[in-house]
C-alpha positions as CSV (number, residue, x, y, z in Angstrom):
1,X,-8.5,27.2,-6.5
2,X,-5.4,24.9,-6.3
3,X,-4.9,25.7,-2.6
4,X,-8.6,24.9,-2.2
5,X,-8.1,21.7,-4.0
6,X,-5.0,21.0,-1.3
7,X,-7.7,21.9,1.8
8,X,-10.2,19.4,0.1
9,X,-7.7,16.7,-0.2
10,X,-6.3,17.1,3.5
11,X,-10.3,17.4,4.9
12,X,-11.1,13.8,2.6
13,X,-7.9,12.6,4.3
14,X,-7.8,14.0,7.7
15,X,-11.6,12.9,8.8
16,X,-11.7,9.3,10.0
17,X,-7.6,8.3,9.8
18,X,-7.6,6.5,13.2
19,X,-11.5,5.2,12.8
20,X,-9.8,1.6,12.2
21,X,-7.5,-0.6,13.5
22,X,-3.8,-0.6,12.1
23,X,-3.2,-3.8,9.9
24,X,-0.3,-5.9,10.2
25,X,1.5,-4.0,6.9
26,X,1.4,-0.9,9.1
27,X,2.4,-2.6,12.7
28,X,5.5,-3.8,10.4
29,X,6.0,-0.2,9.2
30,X,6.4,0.8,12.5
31,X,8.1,-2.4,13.6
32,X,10.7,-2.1,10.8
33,X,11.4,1.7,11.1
34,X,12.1,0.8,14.9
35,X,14.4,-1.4,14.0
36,X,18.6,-1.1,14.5
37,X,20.0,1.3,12.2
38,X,22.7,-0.7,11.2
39,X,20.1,-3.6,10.6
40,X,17.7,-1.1,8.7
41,X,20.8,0.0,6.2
42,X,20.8,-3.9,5.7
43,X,17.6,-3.7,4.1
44,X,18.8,-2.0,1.4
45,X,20.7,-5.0,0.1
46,X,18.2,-7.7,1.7
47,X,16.5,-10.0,-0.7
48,X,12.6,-9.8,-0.5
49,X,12.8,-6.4,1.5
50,X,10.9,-3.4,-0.3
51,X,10.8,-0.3,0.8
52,X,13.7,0.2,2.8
53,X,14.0,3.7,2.3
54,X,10.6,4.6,3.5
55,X,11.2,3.0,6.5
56,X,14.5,5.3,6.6
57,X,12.2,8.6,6.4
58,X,9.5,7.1,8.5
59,X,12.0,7.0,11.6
60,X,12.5,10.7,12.7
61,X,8.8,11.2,11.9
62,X,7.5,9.1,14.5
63,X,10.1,10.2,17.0
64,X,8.9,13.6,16.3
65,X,5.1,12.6,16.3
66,X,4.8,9.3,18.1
67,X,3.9,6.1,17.0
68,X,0.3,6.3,17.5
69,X,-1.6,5.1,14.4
70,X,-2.9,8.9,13.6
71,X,0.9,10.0,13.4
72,X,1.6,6.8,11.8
73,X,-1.2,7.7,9.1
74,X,-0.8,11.4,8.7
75,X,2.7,11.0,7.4
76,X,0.8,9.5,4.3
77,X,-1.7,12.2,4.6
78,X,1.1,14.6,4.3
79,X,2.4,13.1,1.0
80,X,-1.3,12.4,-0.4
81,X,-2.0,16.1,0.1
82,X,1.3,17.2,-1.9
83,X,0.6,15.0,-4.9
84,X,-2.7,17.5,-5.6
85,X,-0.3,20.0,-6.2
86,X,2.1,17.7,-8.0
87,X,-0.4,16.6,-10.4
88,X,-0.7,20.3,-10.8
89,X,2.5,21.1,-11.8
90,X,2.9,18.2,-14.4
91,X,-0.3,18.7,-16.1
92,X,0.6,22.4,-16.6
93,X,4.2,21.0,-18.3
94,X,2.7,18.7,-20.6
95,X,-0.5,21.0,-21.7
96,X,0.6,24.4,-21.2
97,X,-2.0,25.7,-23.5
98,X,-4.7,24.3,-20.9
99,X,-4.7,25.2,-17.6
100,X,-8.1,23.6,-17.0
101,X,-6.6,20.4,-17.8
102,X,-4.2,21.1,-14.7
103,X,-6.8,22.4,-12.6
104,X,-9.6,19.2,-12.9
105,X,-6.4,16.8,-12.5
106,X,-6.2,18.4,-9.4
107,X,-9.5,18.1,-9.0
108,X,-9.9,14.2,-9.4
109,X,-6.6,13.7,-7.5
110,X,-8.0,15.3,-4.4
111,X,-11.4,13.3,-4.4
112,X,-9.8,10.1,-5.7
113,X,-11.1,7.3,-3.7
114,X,-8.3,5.1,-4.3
115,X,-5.3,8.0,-3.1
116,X,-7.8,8.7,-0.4
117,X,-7.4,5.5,1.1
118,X,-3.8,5.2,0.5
119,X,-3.5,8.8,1.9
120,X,-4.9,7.4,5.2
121,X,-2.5,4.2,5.3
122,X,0.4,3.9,7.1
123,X,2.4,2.5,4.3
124,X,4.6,4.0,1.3
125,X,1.8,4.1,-1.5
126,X,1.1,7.8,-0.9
127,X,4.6,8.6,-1.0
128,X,5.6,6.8,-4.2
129,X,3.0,8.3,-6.1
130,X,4.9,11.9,-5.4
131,X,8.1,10.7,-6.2
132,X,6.7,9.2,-9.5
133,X,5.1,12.6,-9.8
134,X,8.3,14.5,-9.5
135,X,10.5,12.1,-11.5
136,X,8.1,12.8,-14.5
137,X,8.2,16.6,-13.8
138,X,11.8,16.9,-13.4
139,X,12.9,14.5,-16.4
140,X,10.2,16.9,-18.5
141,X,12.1,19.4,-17.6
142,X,15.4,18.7,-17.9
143,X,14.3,17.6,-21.8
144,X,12.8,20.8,-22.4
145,X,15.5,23.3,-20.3
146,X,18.4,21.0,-19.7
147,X,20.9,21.6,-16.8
148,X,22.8,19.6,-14.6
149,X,20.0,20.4,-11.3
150,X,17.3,19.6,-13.1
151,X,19.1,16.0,-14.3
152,X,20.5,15.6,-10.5
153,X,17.0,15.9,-9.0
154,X,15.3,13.7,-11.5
155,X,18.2,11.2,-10.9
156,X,17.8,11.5,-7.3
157,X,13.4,11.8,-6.8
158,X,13.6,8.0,-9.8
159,X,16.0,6.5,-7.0
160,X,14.0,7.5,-4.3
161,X,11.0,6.2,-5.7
162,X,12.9,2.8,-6.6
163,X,13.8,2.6,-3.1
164,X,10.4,3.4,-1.6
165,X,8.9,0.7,-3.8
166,X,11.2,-1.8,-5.7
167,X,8.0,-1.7,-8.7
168,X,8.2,1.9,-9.5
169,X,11.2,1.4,-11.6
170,X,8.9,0.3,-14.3
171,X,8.1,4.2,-14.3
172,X,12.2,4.4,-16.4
173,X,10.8,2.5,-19.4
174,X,7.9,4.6,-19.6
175,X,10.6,8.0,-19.5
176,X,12.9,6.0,-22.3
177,X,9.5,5.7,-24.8
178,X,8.5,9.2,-23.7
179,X,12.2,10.5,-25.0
180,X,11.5,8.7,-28.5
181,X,8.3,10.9,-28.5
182,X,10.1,14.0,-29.1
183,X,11.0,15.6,-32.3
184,X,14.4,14.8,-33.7
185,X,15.9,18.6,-33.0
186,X,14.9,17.6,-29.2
187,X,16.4,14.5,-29.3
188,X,19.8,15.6,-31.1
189,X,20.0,18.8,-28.2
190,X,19.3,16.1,-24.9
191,X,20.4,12.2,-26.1
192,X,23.4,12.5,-24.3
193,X,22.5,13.8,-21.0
194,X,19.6,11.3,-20.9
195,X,21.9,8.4,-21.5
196,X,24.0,9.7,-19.1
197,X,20.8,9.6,-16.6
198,X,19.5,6.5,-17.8
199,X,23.2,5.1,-17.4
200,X,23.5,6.5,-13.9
201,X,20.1,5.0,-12.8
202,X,22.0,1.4,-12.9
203,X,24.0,2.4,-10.2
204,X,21.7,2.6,-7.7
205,X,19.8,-0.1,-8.7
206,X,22.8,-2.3,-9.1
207,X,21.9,-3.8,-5.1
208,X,17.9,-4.7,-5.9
209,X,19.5,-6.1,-9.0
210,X,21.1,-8.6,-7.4
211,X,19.3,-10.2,-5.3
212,X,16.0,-9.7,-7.5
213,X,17.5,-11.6,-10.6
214,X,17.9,-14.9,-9.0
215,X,14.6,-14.8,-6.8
216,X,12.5,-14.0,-9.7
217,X,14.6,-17.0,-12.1
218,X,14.0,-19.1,-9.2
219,X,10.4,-18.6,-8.7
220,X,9.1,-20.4,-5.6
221,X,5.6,-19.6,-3.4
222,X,4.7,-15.9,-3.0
223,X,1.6,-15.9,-1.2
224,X,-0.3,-14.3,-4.3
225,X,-2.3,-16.5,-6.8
226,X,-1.2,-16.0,-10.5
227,X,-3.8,-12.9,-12.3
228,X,-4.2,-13.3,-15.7
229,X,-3.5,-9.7,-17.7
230,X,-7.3,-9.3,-18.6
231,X,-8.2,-9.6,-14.8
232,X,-5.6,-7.2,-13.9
233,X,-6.5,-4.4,-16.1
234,X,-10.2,-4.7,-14.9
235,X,-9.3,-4.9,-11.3
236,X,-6.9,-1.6,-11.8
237,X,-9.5,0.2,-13.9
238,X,-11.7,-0.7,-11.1
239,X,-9.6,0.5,-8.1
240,X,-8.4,3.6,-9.9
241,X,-12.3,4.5,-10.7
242,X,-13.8,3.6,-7.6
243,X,-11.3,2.7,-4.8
244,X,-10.7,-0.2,-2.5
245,X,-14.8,-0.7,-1.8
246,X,-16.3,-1.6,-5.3
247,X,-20.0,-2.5,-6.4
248,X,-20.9,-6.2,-8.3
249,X,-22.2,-4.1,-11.5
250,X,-20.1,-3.8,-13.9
251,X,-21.6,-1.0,-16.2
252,X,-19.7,1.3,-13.7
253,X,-16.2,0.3,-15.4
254,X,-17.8,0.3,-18.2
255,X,-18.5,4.0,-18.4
256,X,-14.7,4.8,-17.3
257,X,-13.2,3.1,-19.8
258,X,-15.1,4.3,-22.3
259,X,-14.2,7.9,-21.1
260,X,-10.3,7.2,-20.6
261,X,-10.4,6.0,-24.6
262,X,-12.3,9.3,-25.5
263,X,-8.9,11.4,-24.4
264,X,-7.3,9.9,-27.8
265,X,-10.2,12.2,-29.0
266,X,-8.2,15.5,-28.1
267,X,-5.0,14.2,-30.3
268,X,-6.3,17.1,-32.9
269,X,-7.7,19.9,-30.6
270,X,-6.2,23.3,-30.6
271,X,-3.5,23.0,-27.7
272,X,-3.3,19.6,-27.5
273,X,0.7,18.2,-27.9
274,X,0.6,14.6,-29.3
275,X,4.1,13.9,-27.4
276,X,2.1,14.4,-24.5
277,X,-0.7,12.2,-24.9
278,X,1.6,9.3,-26.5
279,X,3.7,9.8,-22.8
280,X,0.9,9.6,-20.6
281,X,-0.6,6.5,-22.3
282,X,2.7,4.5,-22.0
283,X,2.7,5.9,-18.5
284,X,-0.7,3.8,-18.2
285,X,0.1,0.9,-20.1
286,X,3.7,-0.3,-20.2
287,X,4.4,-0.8,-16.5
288,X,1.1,-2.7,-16.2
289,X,2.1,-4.9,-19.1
290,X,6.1,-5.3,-17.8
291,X,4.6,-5.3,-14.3
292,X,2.7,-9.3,-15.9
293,X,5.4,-10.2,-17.5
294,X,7.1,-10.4,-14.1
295,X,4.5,-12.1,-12.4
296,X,4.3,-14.7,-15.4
297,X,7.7,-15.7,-13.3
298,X,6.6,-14.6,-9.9
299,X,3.2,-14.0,-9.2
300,X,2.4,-10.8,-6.6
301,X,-0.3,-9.0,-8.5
302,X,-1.8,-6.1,-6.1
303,X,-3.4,-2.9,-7.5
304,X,-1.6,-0.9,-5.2
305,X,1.6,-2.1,-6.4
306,X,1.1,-0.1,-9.5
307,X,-0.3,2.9,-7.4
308,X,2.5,5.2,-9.6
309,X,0.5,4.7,-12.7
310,X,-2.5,6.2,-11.6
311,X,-1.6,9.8,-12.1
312,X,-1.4,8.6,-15.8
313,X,-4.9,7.3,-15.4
314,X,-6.4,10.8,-13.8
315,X,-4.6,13.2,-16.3
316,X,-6.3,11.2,-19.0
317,X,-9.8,11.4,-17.1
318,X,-9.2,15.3,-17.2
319,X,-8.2,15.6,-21.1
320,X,-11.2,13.2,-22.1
321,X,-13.2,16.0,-20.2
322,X,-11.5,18.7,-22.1
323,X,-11.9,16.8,-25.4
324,X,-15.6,16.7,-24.5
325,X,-15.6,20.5,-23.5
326,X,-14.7,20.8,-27.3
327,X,-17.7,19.4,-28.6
328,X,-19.9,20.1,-25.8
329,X,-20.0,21.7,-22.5
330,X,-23.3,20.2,-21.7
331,X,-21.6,17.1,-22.0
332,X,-18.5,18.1,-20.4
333,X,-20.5,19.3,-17.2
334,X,-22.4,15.7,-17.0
335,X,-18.9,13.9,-17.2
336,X,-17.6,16.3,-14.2
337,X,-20.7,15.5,-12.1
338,X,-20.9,11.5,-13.0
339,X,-17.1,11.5,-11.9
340,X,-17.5,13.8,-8.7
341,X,-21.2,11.5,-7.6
342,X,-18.6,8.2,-7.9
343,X,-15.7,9.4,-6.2
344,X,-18.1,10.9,-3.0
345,X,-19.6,7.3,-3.7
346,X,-16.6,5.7,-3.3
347,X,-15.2,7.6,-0.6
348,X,-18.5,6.9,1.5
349,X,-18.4,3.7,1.3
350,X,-15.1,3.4,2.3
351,X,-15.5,5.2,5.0
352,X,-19.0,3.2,5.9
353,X,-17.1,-0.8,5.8
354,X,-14.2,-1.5,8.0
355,X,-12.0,-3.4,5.9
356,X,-8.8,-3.9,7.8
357,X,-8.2,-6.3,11.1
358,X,-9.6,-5.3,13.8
359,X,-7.3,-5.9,16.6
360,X,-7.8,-2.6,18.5
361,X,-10.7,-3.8,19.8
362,X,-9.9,-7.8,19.8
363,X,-7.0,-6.6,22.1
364,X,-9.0,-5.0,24.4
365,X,-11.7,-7.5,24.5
366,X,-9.0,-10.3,25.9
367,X,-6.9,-8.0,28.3
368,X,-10.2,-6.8,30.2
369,X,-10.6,-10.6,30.5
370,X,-7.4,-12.6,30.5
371,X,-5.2,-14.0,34.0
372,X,-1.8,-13.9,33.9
373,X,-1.7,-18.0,34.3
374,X,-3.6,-18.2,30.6
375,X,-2.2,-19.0,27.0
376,X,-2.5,-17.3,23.9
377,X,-2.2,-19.0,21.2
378,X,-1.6,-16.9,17.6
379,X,-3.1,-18.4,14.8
380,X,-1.7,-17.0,12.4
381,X,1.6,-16.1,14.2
382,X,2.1,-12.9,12.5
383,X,-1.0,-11.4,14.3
384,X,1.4,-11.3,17.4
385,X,2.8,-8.3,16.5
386,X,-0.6,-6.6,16.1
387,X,-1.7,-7.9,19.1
388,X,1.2,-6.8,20.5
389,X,0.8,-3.1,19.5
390,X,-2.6,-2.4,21.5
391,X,-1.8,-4.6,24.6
392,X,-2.0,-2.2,27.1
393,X,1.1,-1.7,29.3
394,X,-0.4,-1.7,32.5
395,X,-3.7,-3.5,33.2
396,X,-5.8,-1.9,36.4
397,X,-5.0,-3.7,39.8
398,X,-2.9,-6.6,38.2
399,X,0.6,-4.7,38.3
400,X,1.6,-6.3,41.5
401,X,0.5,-9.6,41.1
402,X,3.5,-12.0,40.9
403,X,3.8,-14.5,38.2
404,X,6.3,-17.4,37.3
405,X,6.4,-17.9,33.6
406,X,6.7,-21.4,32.3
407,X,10.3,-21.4,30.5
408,X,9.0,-22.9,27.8
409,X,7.4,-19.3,26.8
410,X,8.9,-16.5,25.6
411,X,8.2,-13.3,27.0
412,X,7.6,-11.1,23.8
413,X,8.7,-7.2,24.7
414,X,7.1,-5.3,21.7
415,X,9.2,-2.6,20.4
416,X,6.6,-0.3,20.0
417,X,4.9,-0.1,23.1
418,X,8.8,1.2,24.6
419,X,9.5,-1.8,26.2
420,X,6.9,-1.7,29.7
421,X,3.4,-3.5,28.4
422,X,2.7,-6.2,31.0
423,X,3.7,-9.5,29.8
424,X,1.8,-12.5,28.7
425,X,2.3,-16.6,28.0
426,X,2.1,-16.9,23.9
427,X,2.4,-19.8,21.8
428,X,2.2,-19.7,17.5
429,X,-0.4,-21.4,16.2
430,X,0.9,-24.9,14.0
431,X,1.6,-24.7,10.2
432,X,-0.1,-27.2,8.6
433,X,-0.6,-26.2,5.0
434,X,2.6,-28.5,4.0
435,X,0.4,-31.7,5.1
436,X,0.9,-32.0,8.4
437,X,-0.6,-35.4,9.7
438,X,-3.6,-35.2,11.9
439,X,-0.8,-37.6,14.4
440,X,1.9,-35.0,14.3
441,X,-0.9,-31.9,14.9
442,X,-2.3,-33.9,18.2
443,X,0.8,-34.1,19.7
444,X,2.4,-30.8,19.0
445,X,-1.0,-29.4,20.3
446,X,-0.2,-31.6,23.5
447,X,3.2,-30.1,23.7
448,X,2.0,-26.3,23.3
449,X,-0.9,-26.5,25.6
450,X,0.7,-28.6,28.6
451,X,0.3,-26.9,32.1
452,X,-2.8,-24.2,30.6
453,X,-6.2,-24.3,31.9
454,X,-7.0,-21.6,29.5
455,X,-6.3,-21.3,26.3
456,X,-7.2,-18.0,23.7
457,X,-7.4,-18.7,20.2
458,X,-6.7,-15.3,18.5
459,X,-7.3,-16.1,15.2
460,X,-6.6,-14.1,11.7
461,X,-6.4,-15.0,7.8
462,X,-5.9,-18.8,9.1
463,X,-6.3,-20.1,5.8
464,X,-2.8,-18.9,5.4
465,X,-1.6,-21.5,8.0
466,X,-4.3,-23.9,8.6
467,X,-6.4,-24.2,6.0
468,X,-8.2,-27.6,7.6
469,X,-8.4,-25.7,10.6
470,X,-6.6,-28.5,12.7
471,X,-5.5,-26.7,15.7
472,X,-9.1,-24.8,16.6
473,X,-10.2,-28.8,16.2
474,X,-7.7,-29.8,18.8
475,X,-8.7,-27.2,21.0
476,X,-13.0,-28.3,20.6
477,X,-11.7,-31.7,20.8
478,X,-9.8,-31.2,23.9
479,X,-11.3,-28.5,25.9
480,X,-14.4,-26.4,26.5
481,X,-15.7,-23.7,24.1
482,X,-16.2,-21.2,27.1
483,X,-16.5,-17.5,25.6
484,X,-15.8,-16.4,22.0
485,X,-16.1,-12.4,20.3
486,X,-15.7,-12.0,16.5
487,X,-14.1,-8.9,15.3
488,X,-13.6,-7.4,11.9
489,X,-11.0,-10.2,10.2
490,X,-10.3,-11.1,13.9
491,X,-11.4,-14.2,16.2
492,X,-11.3,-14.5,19.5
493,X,-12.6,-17.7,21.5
494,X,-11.2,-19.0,24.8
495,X,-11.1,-22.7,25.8
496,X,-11.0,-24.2,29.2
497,X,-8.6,-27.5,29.3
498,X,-9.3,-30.7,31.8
């Protein structure tokens, strides 16, 4: 039953990861796994940088696979597949006495809509969630067993997970409480070799520390817009019930919380370990409620940034269902069926909107149109580099036609397309969120589109870098709205200049 759980995972998985474009967090995956090795090591120490280690990994992977966005993906795949299994293992550790909690964590983690969708991204999210997985299971077990290997690997899966994503070392706090939860015999036989863990966690961590200390004292603009804590539990409760694609009604939430609270009810059923329980619920709560505390300095509230809670969240689901199972299976069944109907509900529907940027097709839609003599301006800039991914590197009966840049241009050779896409005049878009005067925005628009006939406006999240919209202005003022194709997130419109 477990390795059909595993087959079900990888089918929810496996069916439709290429079915949309990469975004630009996964072009920079790609991007930053390409990247020197001596500069990649750098990013171990680099302020801002996260996840320097799963760019580390990622490497031989895609020289193995190839950097196409299916290989890309199904190295998440691969590690949303193994956590089934993981959450397997650590529900049988902390309630031995019930394998069917095991089994229907399994269950839920396999048809999860949220580790779905972060099974089919090219990013670290699946891959943290093991690691968080198998810190828990290996620091369970070296409380229970002891032994140097077992300490060792639950030293070295919590540092891995640190440096896969800087916010899973709120997952240590939650191991610190769960030691406390023992009874005093436990904690006399294992205080020292969990200080001696805890103390050797530092060490590693010692690098983020300094660099993260001063940025978050500092403060400064993050991009992300301050989420008060109420908000942030609903919007986790509602990404952990219902994934990334959620419905306006919010009697669905409703229903979830009420079952996670109903898993306090199994604190006196036959089988049930109260250390357990007490673990999993600080699991759940105290790396949300650290995780504000931070942002009350720093806001960069994402749900996915606390992805390493959810297996918390799903063993809960599962002993809320066995608590009901003890009163009655009626009711027990109805819970499994509501949770399986929302979960194919949520998987459907995320499978049914395109969510992410779609510049697969954008791409094509300009090279099947664009002269080697025309501009392409990047508004924002950052879309370059996922324009630059699906550019193709040769373009049918153009190869031989000579062209003389203007120096003013710089020939962009992306690194993922190995160095021969055919190359094009680009230009970044203006930034002029820090009140650029209409003045200053005419004449830098002079400047960039001197000596172009054509111009193309590739256009995505502008807001971000020109929120009054004053270069696409310039370019209506100035020239002639010719053609234009709107893509998911994505803009395309191409302007004729006098």
């Amino acid at each position: 039953m477990l390795a059909a759980c595993a087959g079900l995972a990888f089918v929810l998985r496996v069916v439709g990861l290429d079915a949309e474009s990469l975004w630009r967090d996964e072009i920079d995956a790609i991007r930053f796994a390409y990247w020197p090795l001596a500069e990649l090591f750098e990013t171990f120490t680099r302020p801002g940088h996260n996840g320097p280690l799963y760019y580390l990994l990622l490497r031989p992977w895609l020289e193995v696979a190839g950097r196409s966005g299916f290989a890309l993906r199904f190295f998440s795949l691969s590690f949303g597949v193994l956590s089934v299994p993981m959450m397997y293992r650590l529900a049988r550790r902390l309630f031995p006495r019930w394998p069917s909690v095991a089994l229907l964590s399994a269950v839920l983690a396999a048809i999860s809509p949220y580790l779905v969708w972060y099974g089919q991204e090219g990013k670290m999210y699946a891959l943290v969630v093991v690691l968080a997985l198998l810190s828990m299971d290996r620091y369970l077990a070296a409380l229970e067993r002891g032994g140097w290997s077992r300490w060792l690997l639950y030293l070295a899966a919590t540092s891995a997970a640190v440096y896969v994503h800087l916010v899973a070392a709120l997952i240590i706090p939650v191991q610190v409480i769960g030691f406390f939860a023992l009874d005093r015999q436990a904690q006399q036989a294992r205080w020292k070799p969990a200080a001696a863990s805890l103390a050797a966690l530092t060490l590693p961590y010692v690098p983020l520390l300094v660099w993260q200390v001063p940025l978050l004292l500092n403060g400064g603009e993050t991009g992300y817009r301050f989420v008060p804590l109420h908000k942030m539990l609903v919007s986790l409760l509602g990404s952990y019930s219902l994934g990334v694609v959620q419905p306006s009604a919010p009697w669905f939430l409703v229903l979830f919380g009420a079952l996670l609270l109903s898993s306090v009810l199994a604190w006196k059923l036959p089988g049930a370990r109260q250390a357990s329980l007490f673990l999993l619920w600080a699991w759940l709560l105290v790396p949300v409620a650290a995780f504000f505390l931070v942002t009350l300095l720093r806001p960069m509230y994402t749900a996915r940034y606390l992805i390493f809670v959810m297996p918390a969240y799903l063993l809960l689901l599962a002993v809320a269902v066995r608590a009901a199972a003890g009163h009655s299976r009626l009711i027990a069944a109805l819970v499994l069926v509501m949770l399986a109907a929302t979960s194919g509900w949520g998987i459907w529907l995320q499978g049914q909107n395109q969510l992410k940027a779609d510049f697969r097709a954008a791409t094509r839609y300009v090279a099947a149109r664009w002269e080697r003599e025309d501009l392409i301006l990047f508004q924002i800039p950052y879309g370059r580099y996922s324009f630059e991914y699906y550019w193709p590197e040769h373009l049918p009966e153009r190869d031989e036609v000579s062209m003389d840049l203007d120096a003013r241009f710089r020939v962009f050779l992306p690194t993922v397309s190995g160095g021969g896409a055919v190359p094009y005049r680009w230009a970044e878009g203006l930034y002029t969120n820090d009140g650029m005067s209409l003045a200053e925005a005419d004449r830098r628009m002079a400047d960039l589109a001197a000596g172009s006939r054509t111009v193309w406006l590739v256009a995505t999240e502008t807001a971000l870098w020109d929120e009054r919209g004053l270069v696409q202005a310039w370019l209506e003022e100035h020239g002639s709205h010719v053609d234009e194709a709107h893509f998911v997130r994505v803009d395309i419109v191409r302007y004729e200049l006098p």
